[in-house]
N, C-alpha and C positions, 0 to 999 in steps of 0.2 A: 578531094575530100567531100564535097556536095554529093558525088555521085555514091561516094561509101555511105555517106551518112541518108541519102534516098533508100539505100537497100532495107535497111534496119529499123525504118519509120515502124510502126507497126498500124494498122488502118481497124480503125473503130466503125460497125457499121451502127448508126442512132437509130434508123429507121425502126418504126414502132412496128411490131406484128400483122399480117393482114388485116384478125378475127382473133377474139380475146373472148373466151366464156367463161363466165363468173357467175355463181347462180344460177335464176331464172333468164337470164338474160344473155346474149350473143349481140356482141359491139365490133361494127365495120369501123376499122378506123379510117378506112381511106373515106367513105362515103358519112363517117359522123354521125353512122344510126345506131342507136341500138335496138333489138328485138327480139320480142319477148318468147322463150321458147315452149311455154305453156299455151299461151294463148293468139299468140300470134303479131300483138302491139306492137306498134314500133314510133319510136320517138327522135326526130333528129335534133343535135345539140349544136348549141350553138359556139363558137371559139373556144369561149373563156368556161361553160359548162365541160368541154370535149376535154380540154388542157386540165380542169378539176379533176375529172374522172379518171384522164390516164396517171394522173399523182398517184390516186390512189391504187389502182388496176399497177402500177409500177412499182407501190410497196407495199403487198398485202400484208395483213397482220401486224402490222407496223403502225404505231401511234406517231402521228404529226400532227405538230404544233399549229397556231393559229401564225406564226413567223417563217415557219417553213411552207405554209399552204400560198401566201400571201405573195414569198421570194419565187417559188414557182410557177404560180400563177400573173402577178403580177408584176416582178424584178424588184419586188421592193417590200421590205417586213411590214408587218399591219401597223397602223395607226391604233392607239390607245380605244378609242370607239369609233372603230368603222365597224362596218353592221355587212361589210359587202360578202366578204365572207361568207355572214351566216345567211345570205340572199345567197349565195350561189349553193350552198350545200341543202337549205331546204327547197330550191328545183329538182337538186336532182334527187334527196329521193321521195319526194312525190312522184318524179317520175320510177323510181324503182319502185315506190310502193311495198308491200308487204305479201309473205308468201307463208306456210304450214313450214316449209322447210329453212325457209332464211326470212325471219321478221324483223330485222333491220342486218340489213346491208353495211350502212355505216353507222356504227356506233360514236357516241360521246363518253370521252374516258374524262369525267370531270376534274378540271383544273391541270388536266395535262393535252387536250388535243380531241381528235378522232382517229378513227380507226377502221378498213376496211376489213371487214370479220368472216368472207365469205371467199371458197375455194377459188382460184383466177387460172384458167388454163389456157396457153397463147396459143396457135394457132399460126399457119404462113403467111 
Protein backbone atom coordinates (compact mmCIF):
# COMPACT_ATOMS: atom_id res chain seq x y z
CA UNK A 1 0.00 0.00 0.00
CA UNK A 2 2.99 2.53 0.77
CA UNK A 3 4.47 1.76 -2.48
CA UNK A 4 0.80 2.47 -4.28
CA UNK A 5 0.23 5.29 -2.38
CA UNK A 6 4.21 6.70 -3.34
CA UNK A 7 3.20 6.50 -6.99
CA UNK A 8 0.22 9.00 -6.78
CA UNK A 9 1.96 11.49 -4.50
CA UNK A 10 1.94 14.33 -6.86
CA UNK A 11 5.35 16.74 -6.23
CA UNK A 12 4.96 20.52 -5.86
CA UNK A 13 8.06 22.37 -7.01
CA UNK A 14 8.01 25.86 -4.55
CA UNK A 15 11.28 27.05 -5.81
CA UNK A 16 10.66 30.69 -6.84
CA UNK A 17 11.80 31.69 -10.53
CA UNK A 18 15.47 32.45 -11.40
CA UNK A 19 14.64 36.39 -12.73
CA UNK A 20 11.31 38.11 -12.15
CA UNK A 21 10.80 41.51 -14.36
CA UNK A 22 8.25 43.78 -13.14
CA UNK A 23 8.59 47.29 -14.33
CA UNK A 24 11.69 49.19 -14.33
CA UNK A 25 13.35 46.67 -12.60
CA UNK A 26 14.77 42.79 -12.97
CA UNK A 27 14.99 40.92 -9.40
CA UNK A 28 17.70 37.81 -9.00
CA UNK A 29 16.02 35.92 -6.62
CA UNK A 30 18.84 33.60 -5.97
CA UNK A 31 21.44 36.48 -5.36
CA UNK A 32 18.58 39.10 -3.73
CA UNK A 33 19.28 41.90 -6.05
CA UNK A 34 17.31 43.68 -7.78
CA UNK A 35 18.39 46.06 -11.03
CA UNK A 36 17.36 48.50 -12.57
CA UNK A 37 16.78 48.12 -16.24
CA UNK A 38 16.78 51.85 -17.28
CA UNK A 39 19.61 52.99 -15.55
CA UNK A 40 21.49 50.34 -14.34
CA UNK A 41 20.95 50.63 -10.12
CA UNK A 42 21.05 47.87 -8.26
CA UNK A 43 19.82 47.31 -4.80
CA UNK A 44 20.34 44.14 -2.59
CA UNK A 45 17.51 43.21 -0.11
CA UNK A 46 17.67 42.06 2.80
CA UNK A 47 15.40 38.78 4.17
CA UNK A 48 12.49 40.16 5.48
CA UNK A 49 12.49 43.18 2.34
CA UNK A 50 13.34 40.01 -0.31
CA UNK A 51 10.12 37.66 1.37
CA UNK A 52 7.98 41.36 1.10
CA UNK A 53 8.66 41.77 -2.31
CA UNK A 54 8.19 38.20 -3.66
CA UNK A 55 4.43 38.51 -1.77
CA UNK A 56 3.90 40.84 -3.89
CA UNK A 57 5.90 39.69 -7.34
CA UNK A 58 3.64 36.21 -6.28
CA UNK A 59 0.23 38.06 -6.51
CA UNK A 60 0.13 40.89 -8.71
CA UNK A 61 -2.76 42.86 -8.96
CA UNK A 62 -4.15 41.44 -5.97
CA UNK A 63 -4.94 43.55 -2.82
CA UNK A 64 -3.31 42.29 0.44
CA UNK A 65 -4.20 43.00 3.58
CA UNK A 66 -2.06 44.31 6.44
CA UNK A 67 -2.86 40.30 8.08
CA UNK A 68 -1.91 38.63 5.21
CA UNK A 69 1.39 40.66 4.53
CA UNK A 70 2.17 40.18 8.30
CA UNK A 71 1.21 36.02 8.26
CA UNK A 72 3.69 35.82 5.30
CA UNK A 73 6.23 37.76 6.15
CA UNK A 74 6.26 37.23 9.66
CA UNK A 75 4.03 33.73 10.62
CA UNK A 76 1.84 35.84 12.42
CA UNK A 77 -1.27 38.54 11.78
CA UNK A 78 -0.17 42.22 12.58
CA UNK A 79 -0.55 43.68 15.84
CA UNK A 80 -3.27 46.46 16.18
CA UNK A 81 -0.17 49.31 15.89
CA UNK A 82 2.72 47.85 14.64
CA UNK A 83 4.36 50.31 12.24
CA UNK A 84 6.79 47.37 10.94
CA UNK A 85 4.95 46.88 8.21
CA UNK A 86 4.59 50.14 7.13
CA UNK A 87 8.87 50.32 7.71
CA UNK A 88 9.15 47.50 5.55
CA UNK A 89 6.99 48.79 2.44
CA UNK A 90 8.37 52.22 2.65
CA UNK A 91 12.14 50.71 1.97
CA UNK A 92 11.14 49.27 -0.56
CA UNK A 93 9.79 51.65 -2.59
CA UNK A 94 12.15 54.05 -2.09
CA UNK A 95 14.06 51.65 -3.36
CA UNK A 96 11.66 51.26 -6.54
CA UNK A 97 11.36 54.74 -6.61
CA UNK A 98 9.34 56.31 -9.41
CA UNK A 99 9.27 56.02 -13.22
CA UNK A 100 7.06 58.12 -16.56
CA UNK A 101 5.83 54.64 -17.06
CA UNK A 102 4.99 53.03 -13.45
CA UNK A 103 4.82 55.88 -10.64
CA UNK A 104 4.01 53.83 -7.91
CA UNK A 105 4.76 50.35 -8.05
CA UNK A 106 2.76 49.49 -5.09
CA UNK A 107 -0.11 51.13 -4.47
CA UNK A 108 -2.39 51.80 -1.12
CA UNK A 109 -6.00 50.75 -1.64
CA UNK A 110 -7.25 52.57 1.53
CA UNK A 111 -8.81 50.70 4.20
CA UNK A 112 -8.42 47.54 2.41
CA UNK A 113 -4.45 46.67 1.98
CA UNK A 114 -1.88 47.39 -0.96
CA UNK A 115 -1.50 46.33 -4.18
CA UNK A 116 1.30 45.46 -6.69
CA UNK A 117 0.03 47.51 -9.94
CA UNK A 118 2.77 46.74 -12.30
CA UNK A 119 3.14 43.95 -15.29
CA UNK A 120 5.51 40.77 -13.37
CA UNK A 121 7.10 38.40 -15.99
CA UNK A 122 9.10 35.25 -14.44
CA UNK A 123 11.76 34.17 -15.99
CA UNK A 124 14.15 30.50 -15.16
Amino acid sequence: MLRRAHIHEEKHDDTPPRTIDFGDWHLDTIAHRMTNKVNGRSHDLSGSDFALLMLFLSRPNEILDRDTISFATRGREALPYERGIDVQLSRIRNRLGTSKAFPHYIKTMRGNGYILSVPVEYGQ
